[in-house]
N, C-alpha and C positions, 0 to 999 in steps of 0.2 A: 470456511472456518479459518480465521488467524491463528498462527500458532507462534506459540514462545519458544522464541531461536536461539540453542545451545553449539555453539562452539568449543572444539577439541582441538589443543595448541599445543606443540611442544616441540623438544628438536627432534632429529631422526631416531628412529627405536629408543624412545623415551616413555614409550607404552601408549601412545595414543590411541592405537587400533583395537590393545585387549582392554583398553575404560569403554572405548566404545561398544562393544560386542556385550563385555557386563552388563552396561545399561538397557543395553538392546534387548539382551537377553536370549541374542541370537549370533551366531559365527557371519556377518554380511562383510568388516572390512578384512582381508587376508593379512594375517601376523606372520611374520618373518623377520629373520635377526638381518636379512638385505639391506643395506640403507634404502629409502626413494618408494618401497614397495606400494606406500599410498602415494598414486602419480593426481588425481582428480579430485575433488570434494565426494563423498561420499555422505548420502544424507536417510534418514531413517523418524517416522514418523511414530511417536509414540504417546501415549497416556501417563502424566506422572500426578499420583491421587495430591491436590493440595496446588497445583500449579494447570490442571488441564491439559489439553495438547499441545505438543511439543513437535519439535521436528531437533533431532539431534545431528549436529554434522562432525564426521573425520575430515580432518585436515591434511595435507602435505607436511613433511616436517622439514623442519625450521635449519637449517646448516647442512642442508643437500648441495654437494658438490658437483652432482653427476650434470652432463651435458643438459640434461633440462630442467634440472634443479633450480632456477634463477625464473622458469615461467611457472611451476609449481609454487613453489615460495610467492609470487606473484598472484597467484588462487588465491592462494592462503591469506595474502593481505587483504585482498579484496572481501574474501567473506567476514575476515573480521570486523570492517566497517559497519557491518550489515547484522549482524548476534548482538542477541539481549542479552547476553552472559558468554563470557568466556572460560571455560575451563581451563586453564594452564596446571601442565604434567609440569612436578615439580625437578629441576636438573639440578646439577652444578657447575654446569657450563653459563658463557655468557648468551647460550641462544636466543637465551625468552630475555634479552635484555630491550633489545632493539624495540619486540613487537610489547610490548610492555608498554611503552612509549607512544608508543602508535595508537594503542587502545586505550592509554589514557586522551591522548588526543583527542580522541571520538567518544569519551564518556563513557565508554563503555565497562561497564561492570567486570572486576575477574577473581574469580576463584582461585586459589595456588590449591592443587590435590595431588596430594603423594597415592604412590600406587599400594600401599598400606590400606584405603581407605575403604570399605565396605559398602556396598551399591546401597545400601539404608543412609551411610551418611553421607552421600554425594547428593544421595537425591533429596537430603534436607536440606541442603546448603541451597542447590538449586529455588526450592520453595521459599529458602526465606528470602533469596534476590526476588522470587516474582514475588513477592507479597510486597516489595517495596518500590519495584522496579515501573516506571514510566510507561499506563497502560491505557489504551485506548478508550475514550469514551463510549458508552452504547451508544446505537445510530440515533435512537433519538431518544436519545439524554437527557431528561428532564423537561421535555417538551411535550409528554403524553403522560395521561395521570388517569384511575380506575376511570370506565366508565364511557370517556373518550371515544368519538369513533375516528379511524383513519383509513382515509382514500389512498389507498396505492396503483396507481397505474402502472401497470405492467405492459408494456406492448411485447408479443410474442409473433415477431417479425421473422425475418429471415438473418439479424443479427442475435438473435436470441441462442443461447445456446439450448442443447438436444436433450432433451427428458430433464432440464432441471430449471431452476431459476436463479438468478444473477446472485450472489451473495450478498450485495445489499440489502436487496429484498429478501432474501432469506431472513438478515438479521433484522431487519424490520417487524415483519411478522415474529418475530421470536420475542424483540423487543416490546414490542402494544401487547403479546402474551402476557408476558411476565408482570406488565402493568395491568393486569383484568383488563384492557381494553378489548378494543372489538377493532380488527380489520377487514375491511370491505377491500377487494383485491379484485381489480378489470382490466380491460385491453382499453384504450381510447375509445374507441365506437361505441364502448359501451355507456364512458363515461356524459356522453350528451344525454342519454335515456335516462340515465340517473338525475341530472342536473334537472330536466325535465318533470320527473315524475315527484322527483322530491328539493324543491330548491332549498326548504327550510334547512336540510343535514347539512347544509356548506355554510350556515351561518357560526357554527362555534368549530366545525371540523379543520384538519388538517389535509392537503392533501398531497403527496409525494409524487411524484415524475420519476419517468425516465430522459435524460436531456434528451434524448432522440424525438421528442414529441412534445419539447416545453413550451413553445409558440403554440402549437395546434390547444392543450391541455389548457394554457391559460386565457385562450381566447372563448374558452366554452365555459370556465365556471365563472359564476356568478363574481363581478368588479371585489366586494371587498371577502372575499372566500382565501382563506392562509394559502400559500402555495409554495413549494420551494422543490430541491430532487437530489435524486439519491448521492448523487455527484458533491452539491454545495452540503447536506448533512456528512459526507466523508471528511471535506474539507475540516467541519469541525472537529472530528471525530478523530483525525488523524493529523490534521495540522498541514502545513502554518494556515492558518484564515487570517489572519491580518495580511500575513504575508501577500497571499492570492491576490485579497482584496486590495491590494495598494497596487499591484501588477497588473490589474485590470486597464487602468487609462493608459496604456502601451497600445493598448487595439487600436487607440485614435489620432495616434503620431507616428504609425506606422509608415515608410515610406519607400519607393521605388529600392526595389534590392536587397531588400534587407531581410535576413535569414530569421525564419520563425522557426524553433523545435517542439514536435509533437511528442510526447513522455508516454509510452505506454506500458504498463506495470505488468500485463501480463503478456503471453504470446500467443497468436489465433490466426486462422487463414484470414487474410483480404477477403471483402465483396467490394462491389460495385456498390453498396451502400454502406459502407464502414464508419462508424462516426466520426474516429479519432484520425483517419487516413484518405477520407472522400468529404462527410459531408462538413465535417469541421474546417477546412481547409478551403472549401467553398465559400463557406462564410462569412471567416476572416476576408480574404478577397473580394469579397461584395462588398463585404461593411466597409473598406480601408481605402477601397479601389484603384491599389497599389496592384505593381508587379512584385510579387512576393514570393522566397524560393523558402519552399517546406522542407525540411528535414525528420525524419522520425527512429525513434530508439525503441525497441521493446527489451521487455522483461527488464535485468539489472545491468544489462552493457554499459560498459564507462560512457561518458559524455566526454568529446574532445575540443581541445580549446573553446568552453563554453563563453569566452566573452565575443565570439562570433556572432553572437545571438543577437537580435532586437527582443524577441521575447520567447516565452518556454510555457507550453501550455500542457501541463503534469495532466494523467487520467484520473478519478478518483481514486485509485488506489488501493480496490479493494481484496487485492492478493496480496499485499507484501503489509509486512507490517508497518507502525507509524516510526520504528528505531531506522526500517530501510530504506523509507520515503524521504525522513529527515535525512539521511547520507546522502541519499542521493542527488539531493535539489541543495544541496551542503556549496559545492561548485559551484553552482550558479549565482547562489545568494553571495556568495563569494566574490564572484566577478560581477556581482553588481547588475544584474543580469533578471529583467521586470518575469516574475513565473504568477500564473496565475492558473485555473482546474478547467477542464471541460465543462465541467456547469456555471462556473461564474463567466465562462468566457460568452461562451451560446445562452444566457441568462442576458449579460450585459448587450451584445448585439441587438434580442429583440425586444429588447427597453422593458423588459420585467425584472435586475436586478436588485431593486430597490427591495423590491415586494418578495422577492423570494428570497431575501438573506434578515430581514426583520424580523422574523419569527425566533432566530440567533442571537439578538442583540439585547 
């Protein structure tokens, strides 16, 4: 589930911690007239009726002087890149002058709230930013209409995660819901017994992937059967797709030494079969047939000196929102620096990109 990400900005004991706990509606950050007492991000996930789920975050405040006030303050900037809204406690110092600045930089939305203000009317302010505010397409957006039926390949492998399904998938199936459609939902193996027994459904149907299985998936349906995966519908969904799509021809100028970065949005143990850390990295290598040095970043850690890079292959993205994605890939695009997703990368390698991003176009 994406959630709409509220930041809490101010200088030190500027009342950050008791807006937070208001909204909360629970005592989670500790108030004290201490300067510094919030040293970490503090984050809390909540319902607000009119805007959805939320995740509210406490900040560090803003003119900490103490011995680690300068890497706190450091938090603090960093989260703000990454919030669809920023609350700023209103002062009358110059604290919130700097980060004011900084967050228009990044386009980010912000709120001025006096601690006068009543949890009713924060939380409206709140809703009318997200009813305005730059939001994610459904997974598939105008691509499924009543009636429809859609193939989801799900493989439930040993990268799968434990009693659930991938979030994509999730909003997929929620998606064709919401349209009356109908989703037919398999593992690969099964997908040839279908193709088999019924070739006629893959004539008007759509069918989704997991990248982990786009070769095997699009060697078994039928030549002109839609296809595309969960990964390349992110890309639309959350953006840049132009972007990606132009960073793709980087795969094929690749050259001895030169430094690839693997983006991964969330954080998970290694296997021996990982896509974004074993078998992606394989395949660049094969297709490029370069010596080629991988580099990889999970969750939101900075990227350093990204114009190191030859190229930047982003996950789909399905944990962070499309405001954290765009921060994050902000640097790169920046330094000029080819980024293109996990599904268009492993799409373009086994020569099904065409066919699987036309469905988009």
């Amino acid at each position: 589930m994406i959630r709409y990400h509220i930041g809490i900005f101010g200088a030190v004991n500027s009342g950050k911690s008791t807006l937070f706990n208001k909204l909360c509606g629970q005592e989670l950050s500790i108030v004290s007239p201490v300067p510094g007492t919030t040293t970490d991000p503090v984050r809390k996930n909540i319902e607000i009726e009119g805007a959805g789920p939320c995740t509210l975050i406490d900040t560090a405040g803003l003119g900490d002087a103490s011995r680690l006030g300068s890497e706190r303050i450091g938090k603090t900037y960093k989260i703000a890149e990454q919030v669809d809204l920023a609350l700023v406690i209103e002062d009358d110092s110059s604290s919130n002058d700097d980060l004011l600045k900084y967050l228009e930089k990044y386009s980010i939305p912000v709120e001025i709230i006096s601690g006068k203000e009543s949890k009713e009317q924060i939380f409206g302010k709140i809703v009318s930013h997200y009813n305005i505010s730059e939001k994610e397409l459904p997974i598939l957006g105008g691509l499924v209409k009543s009636g429809d039926k859609v193939i989801l390949v799900c493989p439930q492998d040993r990268e799968a995660p434990q009693g659930r399904l991938i979030l994509p998938q999730q909003q997929a199936i929620k998606d064709i819901l919401d349209n009356n459609a109908i989703a037919l939902v398999l593992q690969p193996a099964q997908l040839e017994q279908l193709v088999n027994e019924n070739p006629a459904l893959f004539d008007k149907s759509l069918t989704v992937t997991d990248s982990s299985c786009f070769a095997k998936v699009a060697a078994t349906l039928p030549k002109d059967a839609g296809l595309t995966s969960f990964s390349i519908l992110l890309s639309r969904s959350k953006g840049p797709f132009e972007e990606y799509l132009k960073g793709i021809s980087a795969l094929d100028s690749l050259q001895d030494g030169d430094k690839v970065l693997i983006l991964e949005s969330c954080t998970h143990t290694v296997s021996c079969v990982d896509i974004g850390r074993v078998r992606l990295p394989a395949l660049i290598r094969k297709h490029s047939g370069k010596n080629l040095i991988f580099d990889f970043i999970s969750g939101q850690d900075d990227i350093d000196n990204p114009s190191q890079y030859a190229l930047a292959v982003q996950c789909g993205g399905c944990m962070v929102t499309r405001r954290q994605l765009k921060s994050r890939l902000a640097s790169l695009i920046d330094a000029s620096v080819p980024i293109t997703n996990y599904g268009m990368a492993i799409a373009h390698i086994t020569g099904i990109l065409e066919r699987s991003i036309s469905i988009l176009r």
